[in-house]
MDTraj code that builds the backbone (N, CA, C; nanometers):
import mdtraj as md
import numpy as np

residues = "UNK UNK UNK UNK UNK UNK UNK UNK UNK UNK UNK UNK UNK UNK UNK UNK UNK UNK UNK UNK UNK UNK UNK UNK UNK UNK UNK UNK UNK UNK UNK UNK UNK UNK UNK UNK UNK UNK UNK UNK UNK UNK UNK UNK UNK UNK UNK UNK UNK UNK UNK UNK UNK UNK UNK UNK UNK UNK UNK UNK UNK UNK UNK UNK UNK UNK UNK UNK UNK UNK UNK UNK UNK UNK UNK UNK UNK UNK UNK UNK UNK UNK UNK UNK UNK UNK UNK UNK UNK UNK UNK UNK UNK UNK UNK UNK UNK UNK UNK UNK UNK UNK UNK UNK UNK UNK UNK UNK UNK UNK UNK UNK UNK UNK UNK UNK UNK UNK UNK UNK UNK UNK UNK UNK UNK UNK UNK UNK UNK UNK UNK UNK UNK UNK UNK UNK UNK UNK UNK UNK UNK UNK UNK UNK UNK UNK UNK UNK UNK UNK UNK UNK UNK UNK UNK UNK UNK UNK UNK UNK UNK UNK UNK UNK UNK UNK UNK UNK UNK".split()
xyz = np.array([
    [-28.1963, 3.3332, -29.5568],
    [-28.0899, 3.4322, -29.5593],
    [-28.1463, 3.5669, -29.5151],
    [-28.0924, 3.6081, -29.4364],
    [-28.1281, 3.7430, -29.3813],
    [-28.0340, 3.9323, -29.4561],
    [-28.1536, 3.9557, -29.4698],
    [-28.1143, 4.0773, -29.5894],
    [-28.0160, 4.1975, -29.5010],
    [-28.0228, 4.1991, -29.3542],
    [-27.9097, 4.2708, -29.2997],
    [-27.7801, 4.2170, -29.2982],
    [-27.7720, 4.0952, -29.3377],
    [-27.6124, 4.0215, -29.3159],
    [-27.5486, 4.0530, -29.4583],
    [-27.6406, 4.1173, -29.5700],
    [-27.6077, 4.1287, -29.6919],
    [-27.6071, 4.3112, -29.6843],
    [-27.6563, 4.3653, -29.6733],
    [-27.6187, 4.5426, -29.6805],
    [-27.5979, 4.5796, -29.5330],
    [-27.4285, 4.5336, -29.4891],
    [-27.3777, 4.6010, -29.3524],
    [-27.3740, 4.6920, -29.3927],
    [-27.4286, 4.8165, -29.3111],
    [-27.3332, 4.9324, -29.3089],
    [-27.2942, 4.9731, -29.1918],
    [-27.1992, 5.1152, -29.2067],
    [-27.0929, 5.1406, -29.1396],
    [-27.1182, 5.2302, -29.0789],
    [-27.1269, 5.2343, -28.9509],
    [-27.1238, 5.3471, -28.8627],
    [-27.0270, 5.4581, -28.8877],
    [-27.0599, 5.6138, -28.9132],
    [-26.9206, 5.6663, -28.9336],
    [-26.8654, 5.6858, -28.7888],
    [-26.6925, 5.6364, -28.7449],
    [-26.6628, 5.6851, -28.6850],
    [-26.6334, 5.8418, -28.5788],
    [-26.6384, 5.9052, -28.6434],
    [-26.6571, 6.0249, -28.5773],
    [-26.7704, 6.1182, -28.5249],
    [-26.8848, 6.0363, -28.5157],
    [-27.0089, 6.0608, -28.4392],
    [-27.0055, 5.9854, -28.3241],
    [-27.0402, 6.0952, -28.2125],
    [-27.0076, 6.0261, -28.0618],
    [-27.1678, 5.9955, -28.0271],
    [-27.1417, 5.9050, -27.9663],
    [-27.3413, 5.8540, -27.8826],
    [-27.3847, 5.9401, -27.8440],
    [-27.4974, 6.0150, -27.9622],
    [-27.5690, 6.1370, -27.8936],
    [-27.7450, 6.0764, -27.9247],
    [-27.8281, 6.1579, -27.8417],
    [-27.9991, 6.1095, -27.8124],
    [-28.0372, 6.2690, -27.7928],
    [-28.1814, 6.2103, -27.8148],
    [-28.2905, 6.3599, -27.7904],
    [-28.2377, 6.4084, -27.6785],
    [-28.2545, 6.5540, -27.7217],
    [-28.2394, 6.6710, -27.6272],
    [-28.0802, 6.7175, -27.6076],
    [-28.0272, 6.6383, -27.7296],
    [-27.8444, 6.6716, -27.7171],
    [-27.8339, 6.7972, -27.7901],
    [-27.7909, 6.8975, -27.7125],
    [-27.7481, 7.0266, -27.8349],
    [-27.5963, 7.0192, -27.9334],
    [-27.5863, 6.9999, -28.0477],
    [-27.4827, 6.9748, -28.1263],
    [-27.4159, 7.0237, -28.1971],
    [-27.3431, 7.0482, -28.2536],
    [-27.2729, 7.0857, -28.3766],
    [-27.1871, 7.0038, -28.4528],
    [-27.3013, 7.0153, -28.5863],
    [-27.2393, 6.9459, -28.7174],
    [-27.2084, 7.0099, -28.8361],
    [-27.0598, 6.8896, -28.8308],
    [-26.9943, 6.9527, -28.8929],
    [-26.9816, 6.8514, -29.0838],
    [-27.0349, 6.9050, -29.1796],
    [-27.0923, 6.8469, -29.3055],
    [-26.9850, 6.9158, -29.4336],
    [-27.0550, 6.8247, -29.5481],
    [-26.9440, 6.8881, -29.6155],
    [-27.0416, 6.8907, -29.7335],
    [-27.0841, 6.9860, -29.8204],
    [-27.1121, 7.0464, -29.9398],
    [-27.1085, 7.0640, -30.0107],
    [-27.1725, 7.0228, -30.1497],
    [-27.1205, 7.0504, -30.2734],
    [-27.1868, 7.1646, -30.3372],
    [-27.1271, 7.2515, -30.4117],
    [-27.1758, 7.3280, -30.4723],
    [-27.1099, 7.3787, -30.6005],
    [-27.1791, 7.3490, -30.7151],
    [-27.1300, 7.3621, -30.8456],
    [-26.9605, 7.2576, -30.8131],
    [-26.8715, 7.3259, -30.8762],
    [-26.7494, 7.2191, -30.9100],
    [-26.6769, 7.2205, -30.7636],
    [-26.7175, 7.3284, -30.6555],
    [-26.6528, 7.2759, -30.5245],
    [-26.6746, 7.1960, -30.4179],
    [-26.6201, 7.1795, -30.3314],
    [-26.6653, 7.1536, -30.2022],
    [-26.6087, 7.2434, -30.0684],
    [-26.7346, 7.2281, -29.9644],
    [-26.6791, 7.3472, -29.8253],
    [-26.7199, 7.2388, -29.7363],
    [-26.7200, 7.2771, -29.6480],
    [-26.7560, 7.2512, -29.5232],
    [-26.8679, 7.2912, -29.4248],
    [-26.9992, 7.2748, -29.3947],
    [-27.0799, 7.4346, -29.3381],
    [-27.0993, 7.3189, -29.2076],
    [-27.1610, 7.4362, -29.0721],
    [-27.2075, 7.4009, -28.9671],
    [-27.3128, 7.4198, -28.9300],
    [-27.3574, 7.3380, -28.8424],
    [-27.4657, 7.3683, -28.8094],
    [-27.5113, 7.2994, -28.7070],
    [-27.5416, 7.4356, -28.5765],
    [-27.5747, 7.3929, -28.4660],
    [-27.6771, 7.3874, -28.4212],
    [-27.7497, 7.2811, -28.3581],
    [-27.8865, 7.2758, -28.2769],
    [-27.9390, 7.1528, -28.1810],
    [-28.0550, 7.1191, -28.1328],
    [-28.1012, 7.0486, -28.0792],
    [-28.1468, 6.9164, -28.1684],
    [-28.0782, 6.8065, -28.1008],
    [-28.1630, 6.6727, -28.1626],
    [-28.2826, 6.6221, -28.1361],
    [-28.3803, 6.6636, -28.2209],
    [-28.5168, 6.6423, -28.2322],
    [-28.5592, 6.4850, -28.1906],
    [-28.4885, 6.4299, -28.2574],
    [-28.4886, 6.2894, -28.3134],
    [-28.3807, 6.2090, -28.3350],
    [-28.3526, 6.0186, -28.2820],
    [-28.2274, 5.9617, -28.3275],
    [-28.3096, 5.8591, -28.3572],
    [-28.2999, 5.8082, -28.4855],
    [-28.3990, 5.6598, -28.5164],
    [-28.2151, 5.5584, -28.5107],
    [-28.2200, 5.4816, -28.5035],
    [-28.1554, 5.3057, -28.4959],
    [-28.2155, 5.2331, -28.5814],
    [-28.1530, 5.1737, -28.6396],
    [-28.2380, 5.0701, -28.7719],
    [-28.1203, 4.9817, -28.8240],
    [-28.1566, 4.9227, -28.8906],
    [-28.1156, 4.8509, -29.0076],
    [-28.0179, 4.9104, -29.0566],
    [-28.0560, 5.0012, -29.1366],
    [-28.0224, 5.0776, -29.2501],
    [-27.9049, 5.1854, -29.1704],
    [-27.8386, 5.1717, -29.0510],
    [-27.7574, 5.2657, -28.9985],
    [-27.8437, 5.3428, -28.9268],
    [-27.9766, 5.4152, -28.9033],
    [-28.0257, 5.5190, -28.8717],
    [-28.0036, 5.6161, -28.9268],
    [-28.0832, 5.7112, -28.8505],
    [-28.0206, 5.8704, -28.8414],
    [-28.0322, 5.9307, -28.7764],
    [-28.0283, 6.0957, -28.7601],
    [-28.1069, 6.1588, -28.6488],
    [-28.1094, 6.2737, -28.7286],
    [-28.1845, 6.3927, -28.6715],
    [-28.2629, 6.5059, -28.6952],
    [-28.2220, 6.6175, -28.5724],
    [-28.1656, 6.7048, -28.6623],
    [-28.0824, 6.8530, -28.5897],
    [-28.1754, 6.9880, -28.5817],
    [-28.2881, 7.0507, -28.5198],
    [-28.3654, 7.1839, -28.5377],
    [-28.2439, 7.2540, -28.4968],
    [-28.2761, 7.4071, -28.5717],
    [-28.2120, 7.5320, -28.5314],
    [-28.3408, 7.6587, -28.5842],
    [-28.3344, 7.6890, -28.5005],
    [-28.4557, 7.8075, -28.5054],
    [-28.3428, 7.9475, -28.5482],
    [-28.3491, 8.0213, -28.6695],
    [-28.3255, 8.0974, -28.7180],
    [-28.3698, 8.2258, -28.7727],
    [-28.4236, 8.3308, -28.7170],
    [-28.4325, 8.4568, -28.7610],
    [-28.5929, 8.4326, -28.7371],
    [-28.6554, 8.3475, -28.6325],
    [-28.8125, 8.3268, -28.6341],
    [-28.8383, 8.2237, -28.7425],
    [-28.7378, 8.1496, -28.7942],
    [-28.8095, 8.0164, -28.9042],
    [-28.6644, 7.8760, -28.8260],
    [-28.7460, 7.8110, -28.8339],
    [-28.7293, 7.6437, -28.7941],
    [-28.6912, 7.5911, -28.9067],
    [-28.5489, 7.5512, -28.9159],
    [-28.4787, 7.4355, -28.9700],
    [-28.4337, 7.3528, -28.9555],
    [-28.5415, 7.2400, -29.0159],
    [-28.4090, 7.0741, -28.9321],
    [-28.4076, 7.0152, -29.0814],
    [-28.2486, 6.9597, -29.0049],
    [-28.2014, 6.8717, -29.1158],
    [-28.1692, 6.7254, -29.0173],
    [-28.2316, 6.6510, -29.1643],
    [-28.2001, 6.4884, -29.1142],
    [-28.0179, 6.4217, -29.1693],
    [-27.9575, 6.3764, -29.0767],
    [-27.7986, 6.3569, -29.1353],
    [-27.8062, 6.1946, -29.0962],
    [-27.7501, 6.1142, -29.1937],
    [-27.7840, 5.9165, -29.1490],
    [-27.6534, 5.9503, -29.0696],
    [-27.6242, 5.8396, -28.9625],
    [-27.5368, 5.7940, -28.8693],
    [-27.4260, 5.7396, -28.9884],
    [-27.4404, 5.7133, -29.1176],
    [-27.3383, 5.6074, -29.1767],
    [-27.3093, 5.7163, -29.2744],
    [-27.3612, 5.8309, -29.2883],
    [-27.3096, 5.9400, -29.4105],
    [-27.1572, 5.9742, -29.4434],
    [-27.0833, 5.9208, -29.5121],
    [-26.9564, 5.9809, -29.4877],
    [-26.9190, 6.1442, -29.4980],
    [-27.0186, 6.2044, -29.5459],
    [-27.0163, 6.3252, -29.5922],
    [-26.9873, 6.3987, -29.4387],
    [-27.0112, 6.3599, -29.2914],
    [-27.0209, 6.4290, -29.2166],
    [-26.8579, 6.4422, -29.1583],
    [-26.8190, 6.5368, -29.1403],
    [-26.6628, 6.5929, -29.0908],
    [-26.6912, 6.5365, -28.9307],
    [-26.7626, 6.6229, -28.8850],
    [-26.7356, 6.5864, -28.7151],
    [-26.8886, 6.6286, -28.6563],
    [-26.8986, 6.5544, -28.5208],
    [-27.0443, 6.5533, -28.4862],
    [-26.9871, 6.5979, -28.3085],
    [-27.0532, 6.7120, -28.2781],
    [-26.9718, 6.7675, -28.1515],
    [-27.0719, 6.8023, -28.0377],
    [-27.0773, 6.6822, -27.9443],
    [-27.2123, 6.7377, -27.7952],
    [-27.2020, 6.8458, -27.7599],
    [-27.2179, 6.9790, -27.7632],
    [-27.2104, 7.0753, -27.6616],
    [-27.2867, 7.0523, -27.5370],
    [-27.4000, 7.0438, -27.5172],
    [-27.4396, 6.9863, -27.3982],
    [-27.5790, 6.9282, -27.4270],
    [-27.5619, 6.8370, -27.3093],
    [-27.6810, 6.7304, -27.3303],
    [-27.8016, 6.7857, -27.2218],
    [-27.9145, 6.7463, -27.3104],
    [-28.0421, 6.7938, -27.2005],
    [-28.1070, 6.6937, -27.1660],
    [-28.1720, 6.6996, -27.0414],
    [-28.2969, 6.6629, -27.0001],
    [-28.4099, 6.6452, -27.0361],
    [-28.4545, 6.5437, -27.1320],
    [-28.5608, 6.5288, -27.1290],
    [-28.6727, 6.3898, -27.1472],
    [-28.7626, 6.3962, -27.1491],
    [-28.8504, 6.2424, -27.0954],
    [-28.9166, 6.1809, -27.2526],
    [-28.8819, 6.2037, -27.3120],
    [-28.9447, 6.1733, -27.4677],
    [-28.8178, 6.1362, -27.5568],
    [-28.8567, 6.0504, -27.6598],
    [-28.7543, 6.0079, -27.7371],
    [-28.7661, 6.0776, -27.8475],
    [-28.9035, 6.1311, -27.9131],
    [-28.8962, 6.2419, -28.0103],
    [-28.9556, 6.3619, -27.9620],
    [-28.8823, 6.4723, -27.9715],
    [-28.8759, 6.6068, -27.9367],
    [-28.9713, 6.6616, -28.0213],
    [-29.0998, 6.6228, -28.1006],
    [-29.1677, 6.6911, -28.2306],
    [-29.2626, 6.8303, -28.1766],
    [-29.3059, 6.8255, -28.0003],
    [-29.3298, 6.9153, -27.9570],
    [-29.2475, 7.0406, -27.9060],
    [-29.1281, 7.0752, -27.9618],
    [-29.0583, 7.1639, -27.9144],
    [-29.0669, 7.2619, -28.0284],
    [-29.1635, 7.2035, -28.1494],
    [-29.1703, 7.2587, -28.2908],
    [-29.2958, 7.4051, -28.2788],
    [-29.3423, 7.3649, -28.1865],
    [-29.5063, 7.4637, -28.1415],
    [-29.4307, 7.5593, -28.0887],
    [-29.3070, 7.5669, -28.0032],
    [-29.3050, 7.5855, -27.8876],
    [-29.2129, 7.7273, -27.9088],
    [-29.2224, 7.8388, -27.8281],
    [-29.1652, 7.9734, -27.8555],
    [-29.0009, 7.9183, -27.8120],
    [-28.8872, 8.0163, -27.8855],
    [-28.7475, 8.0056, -27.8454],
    [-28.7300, 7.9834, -27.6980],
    [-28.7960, 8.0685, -27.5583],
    [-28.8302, 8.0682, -27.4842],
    [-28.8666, 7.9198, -27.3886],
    [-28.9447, 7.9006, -27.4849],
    [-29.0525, 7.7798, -27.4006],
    [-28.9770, 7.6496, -27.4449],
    [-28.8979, 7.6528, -27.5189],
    [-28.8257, 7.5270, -27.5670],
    [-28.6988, 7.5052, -27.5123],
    [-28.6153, 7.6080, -27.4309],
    [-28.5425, 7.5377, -27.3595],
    [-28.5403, 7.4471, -27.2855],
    [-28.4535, 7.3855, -27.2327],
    [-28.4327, 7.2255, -27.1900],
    [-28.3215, 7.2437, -27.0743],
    [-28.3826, 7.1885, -26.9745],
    [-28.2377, 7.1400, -26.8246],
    [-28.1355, 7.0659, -26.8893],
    [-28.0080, 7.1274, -26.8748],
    [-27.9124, 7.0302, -26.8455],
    [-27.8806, 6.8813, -26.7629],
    [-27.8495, 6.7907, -26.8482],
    [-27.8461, 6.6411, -26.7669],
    [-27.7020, 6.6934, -26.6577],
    [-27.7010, 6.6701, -26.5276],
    [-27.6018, 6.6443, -26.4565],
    [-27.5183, 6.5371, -26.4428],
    [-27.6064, 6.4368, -26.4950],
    [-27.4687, 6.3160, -26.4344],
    [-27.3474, 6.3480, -26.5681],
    [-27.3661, 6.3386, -26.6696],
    [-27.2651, 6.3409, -26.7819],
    [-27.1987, 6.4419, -26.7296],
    [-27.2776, 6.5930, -26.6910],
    [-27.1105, 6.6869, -26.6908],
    [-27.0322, 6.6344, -26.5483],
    [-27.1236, 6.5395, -26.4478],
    [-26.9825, 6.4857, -26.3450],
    [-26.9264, 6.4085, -26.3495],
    [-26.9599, 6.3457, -26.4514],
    [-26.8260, 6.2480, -26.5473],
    [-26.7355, 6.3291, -26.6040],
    [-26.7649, 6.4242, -26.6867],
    [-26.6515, 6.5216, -26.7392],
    [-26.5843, 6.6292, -26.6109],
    [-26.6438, 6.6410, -26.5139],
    [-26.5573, 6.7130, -26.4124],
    [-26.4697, 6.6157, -26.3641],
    [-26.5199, 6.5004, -26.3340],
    [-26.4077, 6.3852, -26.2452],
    [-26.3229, 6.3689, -26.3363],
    [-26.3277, 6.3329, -26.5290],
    [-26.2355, 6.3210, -26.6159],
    [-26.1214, 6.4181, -26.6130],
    [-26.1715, 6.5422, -26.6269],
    [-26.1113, 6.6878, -26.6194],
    [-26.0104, 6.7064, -26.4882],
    [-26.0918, 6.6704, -26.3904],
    [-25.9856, 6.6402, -26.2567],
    [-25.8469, 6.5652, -26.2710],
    [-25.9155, 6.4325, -26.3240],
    [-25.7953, 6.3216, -26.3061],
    [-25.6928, 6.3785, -26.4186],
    [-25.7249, 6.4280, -26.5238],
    [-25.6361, 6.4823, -26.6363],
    [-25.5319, 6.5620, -26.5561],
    [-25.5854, 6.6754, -26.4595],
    [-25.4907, 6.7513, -26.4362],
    [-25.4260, 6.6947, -26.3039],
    [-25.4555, 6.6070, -26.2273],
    [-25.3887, 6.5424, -26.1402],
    [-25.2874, 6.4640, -26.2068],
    [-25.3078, 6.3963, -26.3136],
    [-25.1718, 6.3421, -26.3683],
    [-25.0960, 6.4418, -26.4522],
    [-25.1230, 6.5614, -26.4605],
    [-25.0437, 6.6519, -26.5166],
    [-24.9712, 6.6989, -26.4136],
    [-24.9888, 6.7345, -26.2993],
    [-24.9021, 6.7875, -26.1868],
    [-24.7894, 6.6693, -26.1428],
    [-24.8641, 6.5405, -26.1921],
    [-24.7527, 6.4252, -26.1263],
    [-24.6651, 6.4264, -26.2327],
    [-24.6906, 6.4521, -26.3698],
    [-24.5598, 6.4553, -26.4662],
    [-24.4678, 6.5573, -26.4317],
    [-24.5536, 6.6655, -26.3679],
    [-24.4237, 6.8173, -26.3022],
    [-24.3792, 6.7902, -26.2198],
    [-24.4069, 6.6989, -26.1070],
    [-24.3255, 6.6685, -26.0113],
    [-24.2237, 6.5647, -26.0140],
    [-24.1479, 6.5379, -26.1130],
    [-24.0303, 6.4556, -26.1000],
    [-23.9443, 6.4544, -26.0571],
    [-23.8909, 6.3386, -25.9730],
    [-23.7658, 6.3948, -25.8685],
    [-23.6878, 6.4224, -25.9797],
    [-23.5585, 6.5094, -25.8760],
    [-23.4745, 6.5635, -25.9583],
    [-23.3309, 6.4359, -25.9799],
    [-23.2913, 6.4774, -26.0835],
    [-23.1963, 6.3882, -26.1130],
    [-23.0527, 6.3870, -26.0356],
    [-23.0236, 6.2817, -26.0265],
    [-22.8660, 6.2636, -25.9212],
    [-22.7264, 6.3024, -25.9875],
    [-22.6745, 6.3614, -25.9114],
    [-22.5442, 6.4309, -25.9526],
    [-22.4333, 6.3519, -26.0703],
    [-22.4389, 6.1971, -26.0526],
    [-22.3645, 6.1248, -26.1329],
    [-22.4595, 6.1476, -26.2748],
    [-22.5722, 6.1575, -26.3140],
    [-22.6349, 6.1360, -26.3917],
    [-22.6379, 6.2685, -26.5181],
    [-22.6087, 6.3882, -26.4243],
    [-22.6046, 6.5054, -26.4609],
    [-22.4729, 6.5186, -26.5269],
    [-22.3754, 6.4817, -26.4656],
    [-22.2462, 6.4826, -26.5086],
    [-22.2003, 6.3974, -26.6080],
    [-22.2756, 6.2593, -26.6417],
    [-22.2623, 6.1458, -26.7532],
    [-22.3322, 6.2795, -26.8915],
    [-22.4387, 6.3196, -26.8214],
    [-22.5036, 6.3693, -26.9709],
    [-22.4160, 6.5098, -26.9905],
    [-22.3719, 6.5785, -26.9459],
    [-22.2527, 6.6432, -26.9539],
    [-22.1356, 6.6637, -27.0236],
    [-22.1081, 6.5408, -26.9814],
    [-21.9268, 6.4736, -27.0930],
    [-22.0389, 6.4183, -27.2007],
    [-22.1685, 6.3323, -27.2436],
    [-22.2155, 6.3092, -27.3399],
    [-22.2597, 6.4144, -27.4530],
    [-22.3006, 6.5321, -27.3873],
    [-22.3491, 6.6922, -27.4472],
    [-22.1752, 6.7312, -27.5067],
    [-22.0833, 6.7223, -27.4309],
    [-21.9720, 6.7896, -27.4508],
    [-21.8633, 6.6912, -27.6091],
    [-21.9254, 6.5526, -27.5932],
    [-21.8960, 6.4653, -27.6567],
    [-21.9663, 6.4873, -27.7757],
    [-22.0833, 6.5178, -27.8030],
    [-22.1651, 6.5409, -27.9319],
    [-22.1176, 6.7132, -27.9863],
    [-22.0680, 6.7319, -27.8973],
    [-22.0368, 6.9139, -27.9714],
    [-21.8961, 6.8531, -28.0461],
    [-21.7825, 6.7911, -28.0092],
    [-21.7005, 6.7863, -28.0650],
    [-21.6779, 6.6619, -28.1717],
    [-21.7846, 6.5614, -28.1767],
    [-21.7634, 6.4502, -28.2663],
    [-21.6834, 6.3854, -28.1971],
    [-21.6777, 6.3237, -28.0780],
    [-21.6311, 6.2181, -28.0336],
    [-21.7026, 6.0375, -28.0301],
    [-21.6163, 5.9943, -28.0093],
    [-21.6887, 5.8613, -28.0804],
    [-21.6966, 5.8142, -27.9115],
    [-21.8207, 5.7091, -27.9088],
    [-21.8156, 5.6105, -27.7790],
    [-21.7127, 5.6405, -27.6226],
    [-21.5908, 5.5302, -27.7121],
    [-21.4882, 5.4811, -27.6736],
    [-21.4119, 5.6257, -27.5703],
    [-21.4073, 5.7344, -27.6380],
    [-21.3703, 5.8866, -27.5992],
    [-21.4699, 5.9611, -27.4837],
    [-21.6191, 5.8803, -27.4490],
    [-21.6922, 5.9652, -27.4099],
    [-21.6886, 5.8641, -27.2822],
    [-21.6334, 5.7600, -27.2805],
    [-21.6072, 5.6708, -27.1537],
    [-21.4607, 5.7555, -27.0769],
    [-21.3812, 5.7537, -27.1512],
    [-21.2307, 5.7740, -27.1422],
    [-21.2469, 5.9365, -27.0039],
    [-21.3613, 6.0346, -27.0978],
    [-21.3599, 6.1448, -27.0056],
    [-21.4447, 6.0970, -26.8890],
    [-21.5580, 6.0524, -26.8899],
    [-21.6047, 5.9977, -26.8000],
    [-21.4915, 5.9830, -26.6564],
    [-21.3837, 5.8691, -26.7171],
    [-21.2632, 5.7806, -26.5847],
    [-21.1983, 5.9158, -26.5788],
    [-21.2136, 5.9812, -26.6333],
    [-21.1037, 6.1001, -26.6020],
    [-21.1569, 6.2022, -26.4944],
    [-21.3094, 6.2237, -26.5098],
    [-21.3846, 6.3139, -26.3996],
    [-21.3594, 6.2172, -26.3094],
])
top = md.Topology()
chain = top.add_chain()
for i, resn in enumerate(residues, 1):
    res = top.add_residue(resn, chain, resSeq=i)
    for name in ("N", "CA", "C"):
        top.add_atom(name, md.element.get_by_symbol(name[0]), res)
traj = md.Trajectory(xyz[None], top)
């Protein structure tokens, strides 16, 4: 018997396929004393482990000259929303050298192919938005049925009455 067929867990839905060098924002939820909030927190993914156990991955944000990463599991329900801002370039699967490295010296190239998937997406979106504005226009009989039907609902006419004006136009 195999011990993963016995503790599935669950991917949370609302984390999109992100890898080293993705800049992110997560969005978590907090307890503190008898409440709960929500806090964010944006940065670079250091790290995405895959496992068994759901994984996780690892978020740096360099703050005021001090380095903070937090590790969040892929299966946490605690997490609200997990958001790519943009994905980088780079040749390593763990980022642990970007930890030495000045604010400066740790930037990262943008990957191109992903944002020309989102330009061609972005395109086709608004190409079928111009084809919903361009609808032919409607034919004169059609205008005039919805007409006596508009004129029929102002006065409470039934069916039978909204045919009758109809034979009469």
């Amino acid at each position: 018997m195999n011990v993963n067929s016995i503790n599935q867990t669950k991917i949370n839905p609302k984390i999109p396929p992100i890898s080293p060098g993705d800049t992110v924002k997560v969005s978590f939820k907090v307890k503190e004393a008898n409440r709960e909030r929500v806090q964010t927190l944006s940065g670079l993914v250091v790290r995405a482990r895959k496992g068994a156990a759901g994984g996780n991955f690892t978020v740096r944000r360099v703050t005021g000259g001090i380095g903070v990463e937090h590790t969040f599991p892929f299966a946490s329900p605690s997490l609200e929303k997990v958001e790519v801002v943009r994905h980088g370039k780079v040749r390593r699967a763990k980022l642990y050298y970007i930890r030495r490295l000045s604010a400066r010296e740790a930037r990262l190239k943008e990957r191109r192919e992903r944002m020309a998937e989102k330009a061609a997406a972005l395109e086709a979106a608004a190409a079928a938005a111009e084809s919903e504005v361009a609808e032919p226009v409607a034919e004169e009989d059609t205008v005039e049925e919805t007409a006596a039907e508009g004129a029929a609902v102002e006065e409470n006419t039934t069916e039978e009455e909204v045919e009758e004006i109809k034979e009469a136009e």
